[in-house]
C-alpha positions as CSV (number, residue, x, y, z in Angstrom):
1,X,0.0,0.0,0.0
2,X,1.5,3.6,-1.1
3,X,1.4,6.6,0.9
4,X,-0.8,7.7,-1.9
5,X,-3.7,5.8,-0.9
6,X,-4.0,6.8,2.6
7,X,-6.0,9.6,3.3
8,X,-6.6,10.4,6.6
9,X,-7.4,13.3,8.1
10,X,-6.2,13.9,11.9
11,X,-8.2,17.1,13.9
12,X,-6.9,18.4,16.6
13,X,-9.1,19.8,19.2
14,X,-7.8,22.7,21.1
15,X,-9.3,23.9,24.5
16,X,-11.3,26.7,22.7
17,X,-12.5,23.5,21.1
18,X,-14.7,22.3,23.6
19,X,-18.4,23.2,24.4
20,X,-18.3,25.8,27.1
21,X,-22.4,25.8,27.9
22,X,-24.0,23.0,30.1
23,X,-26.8,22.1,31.4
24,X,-27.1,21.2,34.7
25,X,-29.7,20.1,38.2
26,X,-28.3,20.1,40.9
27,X,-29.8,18.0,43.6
28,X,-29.7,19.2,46.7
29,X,-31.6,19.6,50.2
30,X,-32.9,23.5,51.2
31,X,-32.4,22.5,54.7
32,X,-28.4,22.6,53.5
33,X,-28.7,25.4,51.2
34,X,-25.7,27.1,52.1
35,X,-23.8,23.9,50.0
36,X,-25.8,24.4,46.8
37,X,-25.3,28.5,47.2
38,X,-21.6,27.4,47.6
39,X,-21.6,25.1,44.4
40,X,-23.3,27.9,42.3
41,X,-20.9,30.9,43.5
42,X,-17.7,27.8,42.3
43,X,-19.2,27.5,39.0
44,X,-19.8,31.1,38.4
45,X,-16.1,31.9,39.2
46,X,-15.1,29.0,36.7
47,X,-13.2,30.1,33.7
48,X,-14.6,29.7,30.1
49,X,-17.8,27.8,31.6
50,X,-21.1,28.6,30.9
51,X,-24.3,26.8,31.8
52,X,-27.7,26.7,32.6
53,X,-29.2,25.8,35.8
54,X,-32.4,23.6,35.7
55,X,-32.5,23.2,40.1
56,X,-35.1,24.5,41.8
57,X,-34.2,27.1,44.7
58,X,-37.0,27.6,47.7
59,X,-37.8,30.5,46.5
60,X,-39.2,28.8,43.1
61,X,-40.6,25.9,44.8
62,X,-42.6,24.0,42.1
63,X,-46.2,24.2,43.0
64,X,-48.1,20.6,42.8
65,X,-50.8,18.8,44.4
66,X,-49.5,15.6,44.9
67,X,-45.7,13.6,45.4
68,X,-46.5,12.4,42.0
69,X,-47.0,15.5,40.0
70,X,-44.4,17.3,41.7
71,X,-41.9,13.9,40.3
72,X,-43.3,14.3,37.1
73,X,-42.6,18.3,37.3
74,X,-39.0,17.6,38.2
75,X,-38.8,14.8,35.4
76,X,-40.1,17.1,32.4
77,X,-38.9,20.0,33.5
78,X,-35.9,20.3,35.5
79,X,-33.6,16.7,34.9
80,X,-34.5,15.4,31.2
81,X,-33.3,19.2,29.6
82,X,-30.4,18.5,31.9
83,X,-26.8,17.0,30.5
84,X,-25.1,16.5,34.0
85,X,-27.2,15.9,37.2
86,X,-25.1,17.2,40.2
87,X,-26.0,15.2,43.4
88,X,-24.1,17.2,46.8
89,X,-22.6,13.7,48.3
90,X,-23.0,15.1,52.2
91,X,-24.4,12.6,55.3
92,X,-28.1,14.1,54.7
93,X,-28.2,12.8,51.0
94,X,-28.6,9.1,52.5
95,X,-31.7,10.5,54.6
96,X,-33.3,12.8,52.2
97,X,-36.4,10.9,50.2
98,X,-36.4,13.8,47.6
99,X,-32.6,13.4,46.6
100,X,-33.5,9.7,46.3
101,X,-36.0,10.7,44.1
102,X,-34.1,12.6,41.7
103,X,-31.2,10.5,41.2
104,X,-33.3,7.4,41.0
105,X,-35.2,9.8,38.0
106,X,-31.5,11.0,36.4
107,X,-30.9,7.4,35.8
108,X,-34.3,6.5,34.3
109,X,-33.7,9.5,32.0
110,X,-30.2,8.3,31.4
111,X,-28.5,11.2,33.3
112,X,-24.8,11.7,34.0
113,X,-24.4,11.6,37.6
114,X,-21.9,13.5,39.0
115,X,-20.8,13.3,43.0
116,X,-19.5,16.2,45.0
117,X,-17.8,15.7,48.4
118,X,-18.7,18.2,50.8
119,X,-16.0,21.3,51.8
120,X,-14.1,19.6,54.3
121,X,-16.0,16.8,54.8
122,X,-14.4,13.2,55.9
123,X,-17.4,11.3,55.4
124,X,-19.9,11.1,52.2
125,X,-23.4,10.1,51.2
126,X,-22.9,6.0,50.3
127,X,-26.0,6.5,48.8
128,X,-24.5,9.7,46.0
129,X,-21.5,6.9,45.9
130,X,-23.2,4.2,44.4
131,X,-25.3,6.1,41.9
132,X,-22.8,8.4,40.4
133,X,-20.9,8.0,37.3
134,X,-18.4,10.1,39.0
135,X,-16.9,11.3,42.8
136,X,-14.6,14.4,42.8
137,X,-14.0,16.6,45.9
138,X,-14.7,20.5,46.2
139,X,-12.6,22.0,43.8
140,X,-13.5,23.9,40.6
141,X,-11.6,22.5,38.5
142,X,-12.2,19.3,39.2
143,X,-15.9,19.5,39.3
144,X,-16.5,21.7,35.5
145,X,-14.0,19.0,34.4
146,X,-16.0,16.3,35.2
147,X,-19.0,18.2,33.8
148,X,-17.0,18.5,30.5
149,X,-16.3,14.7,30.6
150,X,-19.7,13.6,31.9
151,X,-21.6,15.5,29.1
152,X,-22.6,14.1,25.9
C-alpha cells in the first residue's frame, strides 16, 4: 500500500474546542442550602464555563398537588433538559427521600451523575456513591472537568 492511498485526516481539538455551555440540576436539600449556594458561587467563578441551571431554589418551589406531579414536574422539567445531574454527596443525601428521588429519575432518563464531596467533609453520602458515574471533591476545576467529561 503507497502513501498515496491513505487519506486520513487527523483534527486536533484545542481547549477553545470544547463546548463551554452546560446544562445542569443540581440535587440538593434547602435545609443545607448554604452547599448548593456554595456550588453555584464555584461555578460562576469558573473560567470559560457557561451553563444553565435547571435546580429549583425555595424561593421557586414547584407548585403541585400531589408527590407524583411534583416527580413528574422535576422529570419534564428540571432533569430530562439536563446534561449533568449534580448530586451534593453530604451525610443528609442518604436521609433525604427527595434526593432519592431525583437520582433514581436521572438514571431513568439516562442522566450523568456526578458526585460532589462536601468542603471539608471526611465522610460522604454512600447513597450519592453508588449512583454516580463520578466522585470528585470541592474543587472547581475538578468539578467543571468532570462536567465537561460527563456530558454528551
Amino acid at each position: 500500500m503507497s502513501d498515496d492511498s491513505l487519506n486520513i485526516e487527523t483534527i486536533t481539538l484545542s481547549s477553545d474546542d470544547r463546548r463551554t455551555e452546560y446544562r445542569l440540576f443540581v440535587s440538593h436539600s434547602w435545609d443545607y442550602s448554604d452547599e448548593y449556594e456554595n456550588l453555584i458561587e464555584l461555578l460562576e467563578e469558573a473560567n470559560h464555563f457557561e451553563y444553565t441551571n435547571y435546580s429549583i431554589p425555595e424561593e421557586d418551589e414547584i407548585d403541585a398537588d400531589t408527590d407524583e406531579e411534583l416527580e413528574e414536574a422535576l422529570r419534564k422539567g428540571q432533569i430530562k433538559p439536563a446534561s449533568v445531574v449534580i448530586a451534593l454527596a453530604g451525610l443528609y443525601s442518604s436521609y433525604s427521600d427527595w434526593i432519592g428521588r431525583e437520582i433514581r429519575i436521572a438514571e431513568e432518563e439516562d442522566k450523568a451523575i456526578l458526585g460532589v464531596e462536601p468542603w471539608g467533609s471526611d465522610s460522604t453520602s454512600n447513597y450519592v456513591e453508588r449512583h454516580a458515574d463520578q466522585m470528585v471533591g470541592w474543587n472547581t476545576d475538578s468539578i467543571v472537568d468532570a462536567i465537561r467529561d460527563l456530558s454528551p
